[in-house]
C-alpha positions in Angstrom: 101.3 80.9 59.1 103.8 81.2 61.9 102.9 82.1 65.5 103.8 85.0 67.3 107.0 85.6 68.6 106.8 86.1 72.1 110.1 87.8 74.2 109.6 86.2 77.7 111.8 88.3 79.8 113.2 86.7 83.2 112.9 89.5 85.6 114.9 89.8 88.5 116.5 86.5 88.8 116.7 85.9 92.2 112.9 85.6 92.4 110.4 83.4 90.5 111.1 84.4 87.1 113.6 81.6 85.9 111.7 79.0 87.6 108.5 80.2 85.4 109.8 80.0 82.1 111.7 76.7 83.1 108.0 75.4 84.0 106.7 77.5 81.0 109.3 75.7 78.1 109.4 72.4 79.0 105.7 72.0 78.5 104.0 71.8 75.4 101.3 74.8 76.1 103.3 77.5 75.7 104.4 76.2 72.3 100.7 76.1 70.9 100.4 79.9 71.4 103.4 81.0 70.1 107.2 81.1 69.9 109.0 82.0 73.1 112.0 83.7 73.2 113.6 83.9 76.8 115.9 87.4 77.1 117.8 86.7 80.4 120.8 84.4 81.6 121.1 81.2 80.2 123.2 80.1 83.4 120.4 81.1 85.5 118.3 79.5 83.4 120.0 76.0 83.3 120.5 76.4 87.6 116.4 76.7 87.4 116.1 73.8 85.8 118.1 71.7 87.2 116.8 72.7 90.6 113.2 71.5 89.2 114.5 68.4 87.8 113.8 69.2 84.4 115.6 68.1 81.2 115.0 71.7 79.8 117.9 72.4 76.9 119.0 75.7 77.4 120.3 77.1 73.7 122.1 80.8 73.9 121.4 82.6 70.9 122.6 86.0 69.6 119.5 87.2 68.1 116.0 85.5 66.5 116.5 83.8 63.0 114.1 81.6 60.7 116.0 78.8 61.3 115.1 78.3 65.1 113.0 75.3 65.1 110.9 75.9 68.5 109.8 72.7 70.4 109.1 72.0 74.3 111.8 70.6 76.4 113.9 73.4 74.4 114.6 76.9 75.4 116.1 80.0 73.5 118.0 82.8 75.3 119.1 85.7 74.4 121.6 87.7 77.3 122.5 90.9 76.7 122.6 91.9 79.9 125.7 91.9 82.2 127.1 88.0 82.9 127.8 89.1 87.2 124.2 88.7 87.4 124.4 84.6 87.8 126.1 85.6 91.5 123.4 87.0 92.3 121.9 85.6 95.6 118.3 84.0 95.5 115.3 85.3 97.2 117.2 88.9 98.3 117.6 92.1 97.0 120.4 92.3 94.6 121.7 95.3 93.0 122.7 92.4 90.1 119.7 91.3 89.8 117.8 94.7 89.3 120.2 95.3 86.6 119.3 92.4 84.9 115.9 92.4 85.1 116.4 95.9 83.8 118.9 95.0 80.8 117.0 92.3 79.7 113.7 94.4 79.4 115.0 97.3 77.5 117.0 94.3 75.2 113.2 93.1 74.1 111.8 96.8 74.1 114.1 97.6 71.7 113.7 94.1 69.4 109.9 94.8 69.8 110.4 98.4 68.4 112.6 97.2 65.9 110.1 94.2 64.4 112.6 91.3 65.9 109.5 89.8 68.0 105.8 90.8 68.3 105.0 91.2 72.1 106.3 91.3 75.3 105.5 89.0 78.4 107.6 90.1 81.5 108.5 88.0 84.4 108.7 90.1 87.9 110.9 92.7 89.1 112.0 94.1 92.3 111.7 97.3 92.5 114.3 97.7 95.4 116.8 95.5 93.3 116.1 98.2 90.5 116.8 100.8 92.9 120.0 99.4 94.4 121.1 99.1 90.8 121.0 103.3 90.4 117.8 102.2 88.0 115.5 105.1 88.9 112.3 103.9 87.6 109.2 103.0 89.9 108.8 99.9 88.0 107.9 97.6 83.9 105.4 100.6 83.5 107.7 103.7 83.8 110.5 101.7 81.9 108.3 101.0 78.8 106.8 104.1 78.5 110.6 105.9 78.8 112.0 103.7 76.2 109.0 103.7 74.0 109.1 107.9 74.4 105.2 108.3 75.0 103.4 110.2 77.9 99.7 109.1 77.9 100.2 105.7 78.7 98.3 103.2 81.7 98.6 100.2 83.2 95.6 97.9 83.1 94.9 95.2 85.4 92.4 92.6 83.0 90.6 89.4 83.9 89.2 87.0 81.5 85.7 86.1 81.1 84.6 83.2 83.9 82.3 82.1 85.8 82.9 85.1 88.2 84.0 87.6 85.7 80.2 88.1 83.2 81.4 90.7 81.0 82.0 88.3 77.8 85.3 90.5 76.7 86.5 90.2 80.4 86.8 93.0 82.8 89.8 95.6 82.8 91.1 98.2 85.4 93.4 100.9 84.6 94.9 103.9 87.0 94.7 107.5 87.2 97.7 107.5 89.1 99.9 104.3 89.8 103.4 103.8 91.7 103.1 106.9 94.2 101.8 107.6 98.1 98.4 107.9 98.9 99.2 111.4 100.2 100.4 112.5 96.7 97.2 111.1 95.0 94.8 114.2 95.3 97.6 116.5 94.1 98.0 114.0 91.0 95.0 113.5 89.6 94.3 115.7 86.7 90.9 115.8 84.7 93.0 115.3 81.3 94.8 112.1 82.3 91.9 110.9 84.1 90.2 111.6 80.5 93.3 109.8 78.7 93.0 106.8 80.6 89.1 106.6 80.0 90.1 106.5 75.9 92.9 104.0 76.5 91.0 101.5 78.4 88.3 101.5 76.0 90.1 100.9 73.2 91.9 98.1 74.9 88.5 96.2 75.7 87.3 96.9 71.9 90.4 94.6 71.3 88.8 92.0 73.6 86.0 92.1 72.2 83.4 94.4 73.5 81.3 95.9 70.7 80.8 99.1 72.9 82.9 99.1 75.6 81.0 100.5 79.0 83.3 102.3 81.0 82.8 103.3 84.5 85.0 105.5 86.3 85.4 105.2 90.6 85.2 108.1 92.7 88.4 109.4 95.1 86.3 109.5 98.3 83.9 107.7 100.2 80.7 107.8 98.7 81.5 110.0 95.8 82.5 112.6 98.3 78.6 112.9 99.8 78.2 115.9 97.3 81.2 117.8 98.8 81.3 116.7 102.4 84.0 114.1 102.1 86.1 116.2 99.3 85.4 117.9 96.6 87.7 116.3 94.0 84.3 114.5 92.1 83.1 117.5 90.9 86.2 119.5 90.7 88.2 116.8 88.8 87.0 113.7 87.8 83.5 114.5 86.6 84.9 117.0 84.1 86.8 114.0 82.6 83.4 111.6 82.0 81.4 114.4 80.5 84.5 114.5 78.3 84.7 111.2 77.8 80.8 110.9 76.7 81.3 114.3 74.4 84.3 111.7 72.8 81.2 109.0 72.0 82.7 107.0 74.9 79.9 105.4 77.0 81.0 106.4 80.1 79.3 106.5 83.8 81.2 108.2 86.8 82.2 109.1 89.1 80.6 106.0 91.4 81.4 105.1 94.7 84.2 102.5 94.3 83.3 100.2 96.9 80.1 99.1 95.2 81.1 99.8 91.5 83.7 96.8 91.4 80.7 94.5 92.4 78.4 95.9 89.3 81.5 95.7 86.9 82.2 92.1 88.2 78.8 91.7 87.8 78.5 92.5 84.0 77.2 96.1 83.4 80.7 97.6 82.5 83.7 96.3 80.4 86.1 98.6 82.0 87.2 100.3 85.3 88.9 103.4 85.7 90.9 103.7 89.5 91.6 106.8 91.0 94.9 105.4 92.4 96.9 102.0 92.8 95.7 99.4 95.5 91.9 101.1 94.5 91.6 98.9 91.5 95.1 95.9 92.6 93.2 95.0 95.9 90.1 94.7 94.7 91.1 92.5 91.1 93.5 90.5 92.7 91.1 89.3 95.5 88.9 88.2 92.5 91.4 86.4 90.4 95.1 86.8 91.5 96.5 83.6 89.5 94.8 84.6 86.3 94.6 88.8 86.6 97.1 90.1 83.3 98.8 93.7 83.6 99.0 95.1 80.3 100.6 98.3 79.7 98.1 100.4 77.5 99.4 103.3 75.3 102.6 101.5 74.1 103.5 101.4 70.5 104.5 97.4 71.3 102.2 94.8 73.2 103.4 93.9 76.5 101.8 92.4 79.3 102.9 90.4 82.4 101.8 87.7 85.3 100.1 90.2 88.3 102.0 88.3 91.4 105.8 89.6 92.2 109.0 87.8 92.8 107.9 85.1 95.0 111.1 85.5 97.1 109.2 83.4 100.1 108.9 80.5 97.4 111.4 81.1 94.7 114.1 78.8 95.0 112.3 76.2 96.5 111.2 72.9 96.0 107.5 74.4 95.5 106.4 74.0 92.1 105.7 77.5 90.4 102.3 78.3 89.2 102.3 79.4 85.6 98.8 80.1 85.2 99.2 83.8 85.4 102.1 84.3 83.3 100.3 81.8 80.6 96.8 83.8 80.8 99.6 86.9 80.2 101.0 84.9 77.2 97.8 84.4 76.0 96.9 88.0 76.4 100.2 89.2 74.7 99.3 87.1 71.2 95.5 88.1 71.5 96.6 91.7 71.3 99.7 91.1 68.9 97.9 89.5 66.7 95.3 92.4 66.3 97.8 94.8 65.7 99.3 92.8 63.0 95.5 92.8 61.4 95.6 96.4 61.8 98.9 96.5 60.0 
């Protein structure tokens, strides 16, 4: 039985991204997981490498075929994105390189839709160099769920099981509301999404392998809002979602003061986190595990996760080597999940 295909996409390339999956395909790890397929610039690619000192054979292809024999040391590209984006400077905002990272994303979307490959693993983006491209997106989150044309979709911050992290499925965290200003967060939260993202998550962590996945849900305010003296958006908003959530048959216990209910999670009495808003549930899980935490988008009719770190500009480039254990545990995470939808299938 073959392996997975797996479209690595490079990201914005004046970051980290080529550098990773120059690291990434000229070792043998990669290769024991699955078969990587690079969607970015070949040219890009082969400066990374030589930059590294790698003998990493760069091969440009038009599309995946049976006849690709995969092997470390080699990598296959496909490009469909616009050839400028080799100018692009490294380590600074680029409108070239936000189109890239952009072009090369919706190229493996749209192969992942189609059956051409079975996940997706996405290097970083910048989201200004997405910007200064005309790209109006907040970020790999917003772009998925657009291309894939759903509405009740999350992204899920997960760390695997360790010596700090007890659950035995691993621990995710996924967000009521995500790329948006503190000051908009109150206004955003509604008890249906908050409700949505409570079924998502625990689905996801069934994958992983908890038998009943314990959810717990974190409160907006200090305290849990002190019974109204601190806000009242507990009672008004999110509670309404758990007891909807239990009605469901999802074990579910919430609203809890976040500041303590990371700890207990971390600890092992839930599978699952649900954040009220962005840096709620990033600060926190990165602080715990920031070279091994996985974002995986959840409600997505295609697997796709990514590496939790961004674009590296203060060491892309450089003669430091680049870590590749968080885009590997995201690798590892991508087949995981692909292969249980293929089971389901």
């Amino acid at each position: 039985m073959k392996l997975p295909l797996i479209a690595l996409t490079m990201g914005d390339v004046s970051g980290i991204g080529p550098q990773l999956l120059d690291a990434l395909c000229s070792r043998s790890e990669i290769f024991e997981l699955c078969r990587p397929v690079i969607y970015g610039n070949a040219k890009v690619l082969n400066r990374a490498a030589e930059r590294a000192g790698s003998s990493l054979n760069v091969i440009s292809i038009d599309c995946v075929s049976d006849e690709i024999e995969f092997q470390p040391g080699t990598a296959f590209c496909i490009d469909r994105g616009q050839l400028d984006v080799a100018d692009a400077a490294p380590c600074q905002i680029d409108a070239r390189s936000g189109r890239g990272a952009y072009d090369y994303l919706v190229s493996a979307i749209d192969d992942c839709l189609a059956g051409k490959i079975d996940a997706i693993t996405t290097a970083p983006l910048n989201k200004e160099s997405l910007h200064l491209a005309g790209i109006d997106y907040p970020g790999h989150t917003e772009i998925l769920a657009d291309r894939c044309q759903v509405h009740d979709f999350g992204m899920m911050l997960y760390l695997p099981h360790s010596d700090v992290i007890k659950p035995t499925s691993g621990l995710g965290i996924v967000h009521a509301t995500l790329h948006t200003s503190i000051a908009s967060v109150p206004r955003l939260l509604k008890t249906a999404d908050i409700s949505e993202k409570i079924r998502l998550i625990s689905d996801l962590s069934r994958v992983m392998g908890a038998s009943t996945p314990r959810v717990a849900v974190c409160a907006l305010n200090p305290h849990a809002g002190e019974h109204g003296l601190f806000g009242d958006e507990e009672a008004r908003i999110i509670a309404p979602a758990v007891e909807q959530a239990q009605q469901a048959g999802i074990e579910t216990t919430g609203p809890l003061p976040a500041d303590t209910l990371i700890r207990r999670a971390v600890n092992g009495e839930f599978d699952a986190v649900v954040a009220m808003y962005h840096d709620q549930g990033h600060i926190p899980f990165k602080l715990l595990g920031f070279d091994q935490a996985v974002n995986i988008t959840l409600g997505l009719p295609i697997v796709r996760t990514s590496p939790s770190h961004g674009t590296a500009f203060d060491i892309a480039w450089s003669d430091t080597v680049p870590d590749t254990k968080g885009i590997t545990e995201a690798i590892k995470a991508a087949v995981k999940l692909a292969a249980h939808r293929q089971h389901q299938q």
